[in-house]
N, C-alpha and C positions, 0 to 999 in steps of 0.2 A: 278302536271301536268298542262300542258297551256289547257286551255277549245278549241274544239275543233269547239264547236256552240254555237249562243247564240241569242235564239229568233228565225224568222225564215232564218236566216242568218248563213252560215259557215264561220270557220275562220281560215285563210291562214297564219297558225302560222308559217309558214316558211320565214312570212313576219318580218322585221325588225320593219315595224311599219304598223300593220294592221291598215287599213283606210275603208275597204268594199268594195274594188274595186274603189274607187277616188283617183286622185292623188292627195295628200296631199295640193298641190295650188287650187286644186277647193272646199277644207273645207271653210266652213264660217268659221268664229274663233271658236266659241260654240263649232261646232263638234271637230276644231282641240284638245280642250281643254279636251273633254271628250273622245277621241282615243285616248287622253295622258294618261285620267285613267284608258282607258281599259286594256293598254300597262304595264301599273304599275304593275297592279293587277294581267295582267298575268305572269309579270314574277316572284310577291311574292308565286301565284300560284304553280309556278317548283319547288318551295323548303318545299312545306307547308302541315303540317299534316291535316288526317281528317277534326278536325272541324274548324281549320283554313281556311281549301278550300272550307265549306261550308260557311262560311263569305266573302269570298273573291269574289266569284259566287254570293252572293247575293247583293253586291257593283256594281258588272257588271252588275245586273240587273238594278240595277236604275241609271247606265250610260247609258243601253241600251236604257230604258224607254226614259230617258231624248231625248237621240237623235232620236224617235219617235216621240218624240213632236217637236223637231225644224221642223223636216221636215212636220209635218201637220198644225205649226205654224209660222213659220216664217215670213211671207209677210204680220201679222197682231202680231204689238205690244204689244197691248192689251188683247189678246187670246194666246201669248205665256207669258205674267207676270200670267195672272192664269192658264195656265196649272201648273204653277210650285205651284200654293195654291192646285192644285189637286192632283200633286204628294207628296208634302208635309203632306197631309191628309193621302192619303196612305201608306207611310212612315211609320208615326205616328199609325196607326191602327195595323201594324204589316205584310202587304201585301205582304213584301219582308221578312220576316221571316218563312216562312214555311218551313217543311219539302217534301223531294221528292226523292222517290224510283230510277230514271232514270233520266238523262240528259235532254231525249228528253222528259218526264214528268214536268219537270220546263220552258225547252223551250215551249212547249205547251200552260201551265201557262201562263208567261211572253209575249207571241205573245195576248191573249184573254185581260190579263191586260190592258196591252197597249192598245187595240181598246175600253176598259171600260175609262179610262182615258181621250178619246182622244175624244169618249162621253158624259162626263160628262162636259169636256173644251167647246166642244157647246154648251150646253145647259145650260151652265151656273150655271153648281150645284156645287155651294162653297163652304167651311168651314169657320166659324169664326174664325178658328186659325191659324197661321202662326209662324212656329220654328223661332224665330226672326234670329238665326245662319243660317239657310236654306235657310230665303228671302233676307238676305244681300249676300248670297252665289250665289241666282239664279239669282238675281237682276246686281250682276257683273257680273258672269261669262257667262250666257244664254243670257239675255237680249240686257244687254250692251255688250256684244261682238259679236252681230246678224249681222255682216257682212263679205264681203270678203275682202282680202287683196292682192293688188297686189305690187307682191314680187320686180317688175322692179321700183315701185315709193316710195313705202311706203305707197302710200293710200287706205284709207276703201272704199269702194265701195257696192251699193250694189246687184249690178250683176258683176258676175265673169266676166273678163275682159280677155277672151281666145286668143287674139292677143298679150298679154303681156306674158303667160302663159309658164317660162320658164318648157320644157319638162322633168320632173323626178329632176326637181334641189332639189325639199322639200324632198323629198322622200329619195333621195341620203343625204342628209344633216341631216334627223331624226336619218339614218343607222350610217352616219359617227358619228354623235354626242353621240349613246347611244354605241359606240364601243371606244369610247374616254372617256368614263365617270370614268375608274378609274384614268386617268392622272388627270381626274379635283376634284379626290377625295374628297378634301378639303373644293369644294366650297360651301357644305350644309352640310360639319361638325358645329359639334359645335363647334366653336370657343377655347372654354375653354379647349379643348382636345389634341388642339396642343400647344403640352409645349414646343416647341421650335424654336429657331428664324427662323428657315431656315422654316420652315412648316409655321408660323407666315405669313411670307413673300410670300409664295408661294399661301397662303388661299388668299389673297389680289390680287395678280397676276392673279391667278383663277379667281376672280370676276371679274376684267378688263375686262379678255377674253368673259366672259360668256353676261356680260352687253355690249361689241362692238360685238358680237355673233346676239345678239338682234338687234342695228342700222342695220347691215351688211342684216339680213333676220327679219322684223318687223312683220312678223306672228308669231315669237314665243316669247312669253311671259311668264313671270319670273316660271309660274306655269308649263307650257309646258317644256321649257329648265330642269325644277328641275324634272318633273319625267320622262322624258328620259335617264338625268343622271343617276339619281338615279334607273332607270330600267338598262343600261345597269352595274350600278355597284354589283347590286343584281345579277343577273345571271352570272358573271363573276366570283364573289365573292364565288358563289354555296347559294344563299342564306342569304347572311351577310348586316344586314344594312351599312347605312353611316358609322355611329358612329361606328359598330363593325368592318366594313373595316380598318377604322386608328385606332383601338385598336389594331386587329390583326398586322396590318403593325407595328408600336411602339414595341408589344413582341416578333415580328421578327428581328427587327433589322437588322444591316448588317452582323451579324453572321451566321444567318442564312437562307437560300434560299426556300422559300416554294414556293409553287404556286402560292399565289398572288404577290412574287416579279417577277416569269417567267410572269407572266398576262404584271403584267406593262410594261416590255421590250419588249412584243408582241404589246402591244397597242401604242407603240408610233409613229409608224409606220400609223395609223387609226389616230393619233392626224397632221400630214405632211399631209394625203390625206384631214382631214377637212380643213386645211386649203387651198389648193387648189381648194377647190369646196367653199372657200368664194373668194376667188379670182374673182373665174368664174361668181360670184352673183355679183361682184362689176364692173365686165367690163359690164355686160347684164346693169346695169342700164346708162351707158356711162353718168357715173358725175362722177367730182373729190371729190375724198374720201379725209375723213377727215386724215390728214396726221399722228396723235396721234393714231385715229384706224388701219390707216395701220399698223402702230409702233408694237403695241401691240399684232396684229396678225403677225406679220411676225413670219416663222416657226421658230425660231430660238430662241424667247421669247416664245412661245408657249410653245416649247420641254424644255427648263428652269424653266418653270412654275410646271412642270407637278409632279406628286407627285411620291417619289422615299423612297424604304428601309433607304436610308442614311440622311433622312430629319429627324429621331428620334437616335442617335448615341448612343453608349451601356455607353458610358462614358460622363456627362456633363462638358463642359470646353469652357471656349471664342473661344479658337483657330477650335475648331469642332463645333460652331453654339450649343451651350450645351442649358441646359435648360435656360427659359426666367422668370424672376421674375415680379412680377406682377406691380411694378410698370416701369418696360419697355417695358410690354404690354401695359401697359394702354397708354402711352408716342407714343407708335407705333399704337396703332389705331388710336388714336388722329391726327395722322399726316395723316396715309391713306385715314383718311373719308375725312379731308380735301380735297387729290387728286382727292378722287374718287368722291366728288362733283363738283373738274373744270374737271375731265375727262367726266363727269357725263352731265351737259353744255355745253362743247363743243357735244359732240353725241348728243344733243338736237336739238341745233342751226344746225349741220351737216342734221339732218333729216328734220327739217323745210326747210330748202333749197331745199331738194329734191323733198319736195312733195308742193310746194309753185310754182316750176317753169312749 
């Protein structure tokens, strides 16, 4: 089940991507990055037993934590790099591992934690240790991404820039994206899992999408995009990872019609409207788009890209896209990385223009 509160906050699970009442353009990046994992975690939540939900809840807590700290820390650098030695401490001590009779008995918890924390970060009461995984993790993702992003230029700012602020575009774009995520199935498979060309080809094609997804809206980043995806492929799924999505799809085949081949035919529908509302992001910022990004998003590549029953065939054979041997995977990466470091440069060059003028 999706949580319902968390701390002294309720949550509007009816939302596509709860935010706390912000629209998504007025996240700094920090918070957008940690309403990514809240998003994640609640929808591992709708499919997950007992003690897995009590794991899962207590992830949410130190997502919650965390964005209690930006908001008491943010306008001082230096007091938001050690809140995170303080969370870290508490971590480590076991603060988020307890046990708790009620909901609103951990929310209780969790609201007192936090003002302990947010305490200790004034006054300066440190630890000597630091999860070395923990401080490279707060270091990027808290620290370094403590700013806002406006969606009409690409740049980091650090006051939101509310004349820019297209109305509901992030918002509508989180919705359209995690309702799109089994078309992009592939693109945080594992690799090694698609045995076959046409899937080969399409994991690649996915990444295109996903990486001019980024130039197109530069608030979301590679972590954001991936657990959105992978949020709306879990609840779609009923619970099924990445990897157990295209297993399942694979011993479906095209013989057979389950529910996740009616999923995908419903969703591509959601993959035509994403792209429409990147459209709409590209005319707000009134620059000419890079003409490779158009390409790739045009709906037409999009819905080709997308991942289908027929992309794993019950029989291997050249003429049906059959299974791929390893050394014509190897041959075909080798070639894509190539592409997708000059598709990869040019979206570069594209962005520096825009936010340079």
């Amino acid at each position: 089940m999706k949580r319902k509160s968390i701390g002294s906050v309720e949550i509007d699970t009816s939302l596509a991507f709860w935010t706390n009442g912000k629209n998504a353009n007025q996240l700094r990046q920090n918070e957008r990055e940690l309403f990514s994992i809240i998003d994640l975690l609640q929808s591992k939540a709708l499919f997950a037993n007992e003690n897995e939900l009590e794991n899962l809840f207590s992830e949410m807590d130190k997502a919650y934590v965390a964005l209690q700290l930006i908001n008491s820390f943010a306008q001082n650098e230096t007091l938001l790099y050690n809140a995170g030695i303080v969370l870290n401490d508490a971590i480590l001590k076991g603060d988020f591992d307890l046990d708790f009779d009620s909901l609103e008995e951990r929310n209780n918890y969790i609201n007192q934690l936090s003002d302990d924390l947010i305490s200790k970060t004034n006054s300066n009461t440190l630890s000597n240790f630091l999860d070395p995984d923990f401080a490279q993790w707060w270091d990027e993702i808290i620290v370094k991404e403590n700013y806002y992003v406006d969606v009409t230029t690409g740049e980091k700012t650090a006051q939101i820039q509310e004349s820019s602020v297209i109305s509901g575009s992030t918002d509508e774009f989180c919705s359209k994206l995690k309702k799109s995520g089994m078309s992009l199935l592939y693109v945080y498979a594992d690799p090694s899992i698609l045995t076959t060309k046409k899937a080969m080809s399409k994991y690649y094609d996915q990444r295109d999408i996903t990486n001019s997804l980024k130039v197109v809206n530069p608030s979301f980043s590679n972590s954001v995009c991936e657990n959105l995806i992978t949020s709306g492929i879990i609840e779609d799924t009923k619970g099924l990872s990445v990897n157990e999505a295209v297993e399942n799809l694979k011993q479906n085949g095209k013989s057979k019609i389950g529910e996740l081949i009616a999923i995908i035919t419903l969703i591509v529908t959601a993959v035509v409207a994403l792209c429409g509302m990147v459209s709409s992001i590209f005319a707000a910022r009134k620059a000419e788009t890079d003409k490779k990004t158009a390409e790739i998003l045009k709906d037409s590549n999009i819905q080709n890209a997308a991942a289908s029953e027929y992309d794993f065939p019950a029989s291997a054979d050249l003429n049906n896209d059959g299974v791929i041997s390893e050394d014509e995977k190897n041959i075909y990466v080798e070639k894509k990385q190539k592409n997708t470091l000059i598709y990869g440069g040019i979206a570069l060059a594209l962005l520096w223009l825009l936010t340079s003028n």
